[in-house]
VOZA-844373 format. One line per 10 residues: number of its first residue (from 1); their letters; for each residue x, y, z of C-alpha. Coordinates in steps of 0.5 Angstrom, whole numbers, plus 500, padded with zeros to 3 digits. Example, Ala and Ser with C-alpha at 12.3 -4.5 7.8 and 13.67 -1.06 7.14 Angstrom:
1	as	525 491 516  527 498 514;
END
This chain:
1	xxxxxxxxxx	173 168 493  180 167 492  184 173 490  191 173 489  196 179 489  202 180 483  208 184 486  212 184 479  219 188 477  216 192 470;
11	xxxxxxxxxx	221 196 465  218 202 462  216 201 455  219 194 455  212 191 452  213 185 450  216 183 457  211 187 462  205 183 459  209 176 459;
21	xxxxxxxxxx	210 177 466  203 179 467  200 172 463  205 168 466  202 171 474  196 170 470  197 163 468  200 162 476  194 164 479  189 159 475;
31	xxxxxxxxxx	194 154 477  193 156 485  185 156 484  185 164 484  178 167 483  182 174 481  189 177 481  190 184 480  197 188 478  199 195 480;
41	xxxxxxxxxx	198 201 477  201 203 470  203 195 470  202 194 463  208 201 461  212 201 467  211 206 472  213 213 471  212 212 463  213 221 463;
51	xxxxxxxxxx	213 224 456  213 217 453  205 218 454  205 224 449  206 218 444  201 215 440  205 209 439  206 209 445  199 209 448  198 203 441;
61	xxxxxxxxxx	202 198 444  199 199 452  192 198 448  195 191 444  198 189 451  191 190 454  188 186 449  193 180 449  192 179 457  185 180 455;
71	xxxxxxxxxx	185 173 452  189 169 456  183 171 462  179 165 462  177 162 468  180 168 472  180 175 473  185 180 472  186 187 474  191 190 471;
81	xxxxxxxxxx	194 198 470  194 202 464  193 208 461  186 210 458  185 214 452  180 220 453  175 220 449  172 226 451  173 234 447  175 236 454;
91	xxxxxxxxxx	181 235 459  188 232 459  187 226 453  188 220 457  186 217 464  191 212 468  186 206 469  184 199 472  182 195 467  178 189 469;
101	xxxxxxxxxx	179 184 465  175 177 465  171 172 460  177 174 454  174 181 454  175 188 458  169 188 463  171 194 466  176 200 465  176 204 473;
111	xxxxxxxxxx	179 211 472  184 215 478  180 219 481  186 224 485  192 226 481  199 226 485  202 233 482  208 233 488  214 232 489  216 227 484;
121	xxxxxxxxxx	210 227 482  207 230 476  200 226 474  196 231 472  202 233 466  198 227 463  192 225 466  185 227 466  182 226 474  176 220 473;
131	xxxxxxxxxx	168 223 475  165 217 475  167 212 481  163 205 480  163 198 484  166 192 480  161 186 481  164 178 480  162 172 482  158 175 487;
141	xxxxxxxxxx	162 180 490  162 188 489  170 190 488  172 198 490  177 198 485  182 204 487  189 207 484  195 209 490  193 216 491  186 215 491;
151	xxxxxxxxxx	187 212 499  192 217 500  188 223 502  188 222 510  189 226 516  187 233 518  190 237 512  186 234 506  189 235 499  183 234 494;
161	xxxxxxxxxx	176 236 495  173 229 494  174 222 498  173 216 492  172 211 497  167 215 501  162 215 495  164 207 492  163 205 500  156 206 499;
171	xxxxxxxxxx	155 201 494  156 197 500  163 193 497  166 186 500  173 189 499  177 194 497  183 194 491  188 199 490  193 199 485  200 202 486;
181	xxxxxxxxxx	206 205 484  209 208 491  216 209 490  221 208 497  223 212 501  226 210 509  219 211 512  214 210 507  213 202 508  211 205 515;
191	xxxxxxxxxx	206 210 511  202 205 507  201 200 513  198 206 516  194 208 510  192 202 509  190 200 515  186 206 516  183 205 509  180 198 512;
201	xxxxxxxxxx	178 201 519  174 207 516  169 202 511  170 196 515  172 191 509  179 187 508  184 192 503  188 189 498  194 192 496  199 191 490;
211	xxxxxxxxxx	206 196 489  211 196 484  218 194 486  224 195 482  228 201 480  227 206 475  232 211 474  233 214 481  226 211 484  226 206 487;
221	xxxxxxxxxx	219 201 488  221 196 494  214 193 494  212 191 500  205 190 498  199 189 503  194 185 506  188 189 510  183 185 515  176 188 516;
231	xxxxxxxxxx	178 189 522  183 194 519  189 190 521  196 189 517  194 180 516  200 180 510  206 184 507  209 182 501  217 181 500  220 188 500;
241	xxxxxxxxxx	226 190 493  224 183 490  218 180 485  213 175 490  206 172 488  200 171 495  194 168 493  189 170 499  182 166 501  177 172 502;
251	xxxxxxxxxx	174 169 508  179 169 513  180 176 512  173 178 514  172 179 522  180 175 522  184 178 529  190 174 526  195 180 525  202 180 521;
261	xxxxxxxxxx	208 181 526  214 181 523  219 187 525  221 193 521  226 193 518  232 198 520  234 203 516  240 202 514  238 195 511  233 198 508;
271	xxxxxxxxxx	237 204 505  242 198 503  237 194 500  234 199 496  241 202 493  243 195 491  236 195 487  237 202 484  244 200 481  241 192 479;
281	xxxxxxxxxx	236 195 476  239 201 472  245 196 470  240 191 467  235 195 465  240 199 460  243 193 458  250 196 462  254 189 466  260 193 469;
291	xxxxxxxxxx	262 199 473  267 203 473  269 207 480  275 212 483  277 209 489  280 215 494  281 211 500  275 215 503  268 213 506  264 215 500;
301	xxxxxxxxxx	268 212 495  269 205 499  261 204 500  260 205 494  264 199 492  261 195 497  254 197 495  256 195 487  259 189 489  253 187 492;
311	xxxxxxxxxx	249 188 485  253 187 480  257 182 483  265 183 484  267 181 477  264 186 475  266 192 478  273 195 477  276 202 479  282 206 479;
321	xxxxxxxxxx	286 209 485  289 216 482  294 218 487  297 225 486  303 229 491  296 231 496  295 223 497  296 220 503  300 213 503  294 211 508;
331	xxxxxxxxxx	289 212 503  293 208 497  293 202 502  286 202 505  284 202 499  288 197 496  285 193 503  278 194 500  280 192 493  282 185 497;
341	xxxxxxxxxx	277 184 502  272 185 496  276 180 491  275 186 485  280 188 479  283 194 481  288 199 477  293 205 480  295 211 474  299 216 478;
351	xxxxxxxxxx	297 224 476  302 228 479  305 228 472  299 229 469  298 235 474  304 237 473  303 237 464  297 241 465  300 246 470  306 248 466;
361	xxxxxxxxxx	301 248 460  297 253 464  304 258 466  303 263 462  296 264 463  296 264 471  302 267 472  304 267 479  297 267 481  298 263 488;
371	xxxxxxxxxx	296 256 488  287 256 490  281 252 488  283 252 481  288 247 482  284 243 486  279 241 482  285 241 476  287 234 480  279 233 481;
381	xxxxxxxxxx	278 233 473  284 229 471  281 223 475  274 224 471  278 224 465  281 217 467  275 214 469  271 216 463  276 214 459  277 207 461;
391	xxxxxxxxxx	269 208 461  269 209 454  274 204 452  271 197 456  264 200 457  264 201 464  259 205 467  262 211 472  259 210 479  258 217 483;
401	xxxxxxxxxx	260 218 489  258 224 492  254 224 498  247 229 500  252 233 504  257 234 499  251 236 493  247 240 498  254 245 499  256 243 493;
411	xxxxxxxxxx	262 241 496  264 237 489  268 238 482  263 239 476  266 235 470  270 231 476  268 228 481  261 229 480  262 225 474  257 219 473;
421	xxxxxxxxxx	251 216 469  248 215 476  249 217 483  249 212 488  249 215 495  247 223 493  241 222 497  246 220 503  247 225 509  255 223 511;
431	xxxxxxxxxx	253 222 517  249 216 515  255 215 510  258 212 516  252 208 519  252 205 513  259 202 513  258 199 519  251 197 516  255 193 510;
441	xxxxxxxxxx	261 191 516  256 188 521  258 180 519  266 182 517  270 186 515  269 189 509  270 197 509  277 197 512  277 200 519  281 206 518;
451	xxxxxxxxxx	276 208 512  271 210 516  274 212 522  279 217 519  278 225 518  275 225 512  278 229 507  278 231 498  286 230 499  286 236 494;
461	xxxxxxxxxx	292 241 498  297 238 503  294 236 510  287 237 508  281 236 511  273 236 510  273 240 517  277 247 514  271 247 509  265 246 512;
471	xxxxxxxxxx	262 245 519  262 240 522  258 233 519  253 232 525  251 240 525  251 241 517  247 235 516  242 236 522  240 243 519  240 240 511;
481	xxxxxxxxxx	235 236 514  231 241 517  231 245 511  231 240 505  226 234 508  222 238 513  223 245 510  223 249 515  226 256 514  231 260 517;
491	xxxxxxxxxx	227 262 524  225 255 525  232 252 525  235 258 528  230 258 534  232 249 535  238 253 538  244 253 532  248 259 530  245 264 526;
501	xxxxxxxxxx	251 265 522  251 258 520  245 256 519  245 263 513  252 260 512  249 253 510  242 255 507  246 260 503  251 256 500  244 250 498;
511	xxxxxxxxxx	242 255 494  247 258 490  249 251 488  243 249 485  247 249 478  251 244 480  246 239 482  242 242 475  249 237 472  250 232 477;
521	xxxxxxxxxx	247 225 475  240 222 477  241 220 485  237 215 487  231 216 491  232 214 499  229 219 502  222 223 503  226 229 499  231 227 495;
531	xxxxxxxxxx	235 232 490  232 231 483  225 231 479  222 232 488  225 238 489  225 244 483  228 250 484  231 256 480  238 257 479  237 264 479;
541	xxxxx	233 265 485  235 271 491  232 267 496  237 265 502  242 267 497;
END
């Protein structure tokens, strides 16, 4: 049996595309002598549909799409995801399904049978859990057809209390099939193998593995779909953050001891790639063509440029430099040298006078209350207004520029620079803002140098620095780590051997801005715990604060 593996860019909701997509992989599997190609979980709708499932309409053009693709299966098979209605009284009113289509018809529907209500995951919102876990036979072969999380519930902390794949292997299956929907992180490439190799270890049998990749909203797919010996071996990995197709010949992968081999690739590139698809991808899904973004002269904003040239290339990136009185003559210059470097259009509007507008509107009221935060973020906003007025007068979409660091304290300016209709680097520590710019500096000279080796600073006072505000970088990002990714407490990252004071300090000041991060715009998804739809807290918590 020859199986082929379908890797493909879905947009939610865009039926018409998602299922053209699926016949032409369908018609390029027959053209390739494949006995059966499979797609990944939720394929038909786009992965996570959310709310959209509470439409009947919604679910309608799901079932017609299945219908469609039903027919174009003629000589082949497919397995393909989408939801199921739930024609029982009890429970949630749907099913996220596999559909086993073959012979113009549906052959099949196979139900998940583990809900992931995690992190941003929230599937039991919507899905009832499946019961009943049955083989696919075709062409003489029993086929254990699964869905992500059905595979995932390894190690010594289970979270589910029933194994699918234990009950399926006793119908003896030939291979195993998973369906996935698994959003990148840093890590979670290494994850999969790890999981699929463990699969096929367990059972014996060679293990088939179809991601998503593509960016929706602030998740991003990076596929990396995966091919298991029954020696329980990594023998084949798909492209990461682009479309690709394989077709596999069953046999060889049975008793096979060839391995795949190719190195992992290093964070940062990874990081790279996927901010760069985060951004294509929510420009092209939403029909959006350029950017807009604040060039300081600072770090933040410079990567940010690099990585939208990257997308979107430099003809559609534009951005404004807003010195004021505070700025200094090197920030105007370094970022004038970035504009070059990257061939992008760049404008220079002045807001000392501005400033100097609002202020004398805003004497009577302040008195002679002396110069603090308020005029500070004064300047900030000036710079949002401007750069949301040249948004909305040539349709060019805000890019925000904040880091991790900066929205976990929030050291940042609501309805300023926390503007944007997406957040580019709100899942990047500053330190690993640096390792980027050397990342994208690693073939030429694009971030100019004096950018990233200068103190950082939000130049909204004179001779200020980021380092009068907060701790420094290194010690500020390694506790955020330890409370944010590995959330350990207080005593756990007081006893690693840091101040008392600065990590209460620290821990203190995550919480109490909570509402800040409540009006910031979606941040791309790069890490095992990013601020968003992963990590829900109140705002009016008294925890730590």
């Amino acid at each position: 049996m020859k199986i082929a593996l379908a890797q493909l860019n879905y947009h939610i909701g865009n039926f018409e595309q998602n299922v053209a997509k699926i016949i032409s992989s369908i018609n390029k599997a027959k053209g390739k002598g494949a006995d059966l190609v499979v797609f990944s979980e939720l394929a038909i709708c786009g992965y996570p549909p959310r709310d959209f499932l509470e439409f009947a309409s919604f679910i309608a053009e799901c079932k017609k799409g299945i219908s469609k693709i039903a027919s174009e299966c003629t000589g082949i098979a497919a397995i393909v995801g989408a939801p199921t209605e739930n024609p029982g009284a009890l429970g949630k009113n749907l099913f996220n399904s596999a559909y086993f289509v073959a012979e113009g018809r549906v052959q099949k529907v196979v139900h998940k049978s583990l809900l992931p209500t995690y992190d941003v995951f929230d599937e039991y919102r919507y899905f009832e859990p499946g019961k009943e876990r049955e083989i696919v036979e075709y062409k003489g072969h029993k086929i254990a057809i699964t869905i992500c999380e059905d595979i995932w519930d390894i190690g010594t902390d289970p979270m589910y209390t029933i194994c699918p794949m234990d009950e399926l292997a006793k119908d003896n299956p030939d291979f195993m099939v998973n369906l996935s929907a698994s959003p990148f992180d840093y890590n979670h490439a290494a994850e999969r193998r790890k999981v699929l190799k463990y699969n096929a270890d367990k059972y014996g049998i060679p293990c088939f593995y179809v991601n998503h990749i593509g960016a929706q909203t602030e998740l991003i797919f990076d596929g990396g779909s995966l091919v298991a010996n029954s020696n329980g071996e990594i023998a084949d990995e798909l492209a990461y953050f682009h479309e690709d197709f394989k077709v596999y010949n069953l046999p060889e992968l049975v008793g096979s001891q060839k391995q795949y081999t190719q190195p992992p690739a290093s964070k940062m590139s990874l990081i790279n790639d996927a901010l760069v698809l985060g951004i294509k991808d929510y420009f092209k899904k939403l029909g959006f063509k350029r950017a807009i973004i604040g060039l300081s002269g600072g770090i933040d904003s410079a990567v940010t440029v690099a990585l939208a040239v990257q997308a979107l290339g430099k003809k559609n990136v534009r951005v404004l430099l807003m010195p004021s009185q505070f700025s200094s003559d090197h920030s105007v210059d370094d970022s004038v040298k970035l504009c070059e470097n990257t061939g992008i259009q760049y404008d220079k509007i002045a807001i000392e006078d501005i400033y100097h507008s609002f202020d004398k509107e805003l004497k009577p009221i302040f008195g002679d209350l002396p110069f603090n935060i308020a005029e500070e973020n004064l300047q900030a906003r000036i710079r949002g207004v401007l750069l949301m007025a040249v948004s909305n007068k040539f349709g060019n979409i805000l890019l925000n520029t904040s880091n991790k660091s900066e929205a976990a304290v929030g050291y940042g300016t609501l309805y300023g620079d926390m503007n944007g209709g997406i957040s580019v680097i709100g899942d990047v520590y500053k330190t690993e803002v640096y390792e980027l710019a050397e990342y994208i500096n690693r073939n030429e000279e694009i971030i100019p140098r004096n950018i990233i080796t200068k103190p950082p600073s939000a130049e909204l006072r004179s001779n200020q620095k980021d380092s009068d505000s907060l701790p420094d970088y290194k010690d500020l990002d390694e506790i955020l780590y330890h409370y944010i990714e590995k959330r350990e407490g207080p005593k756990e990252i007081i006893a690693m051997g840091y101040d008392e004071q600065l990590v209460l300090r620290i821990l203190r000041l995550v919480n109490i801005n909570e509402y800040k991060r409540y009006q910031t715009p979606p941040m791309l998804r790069v890490s095992p715990k990013a601020f968003g739809m992963g990590r829900r807290m109140p705002i009016v918590g008294k925890y730590l604060s």
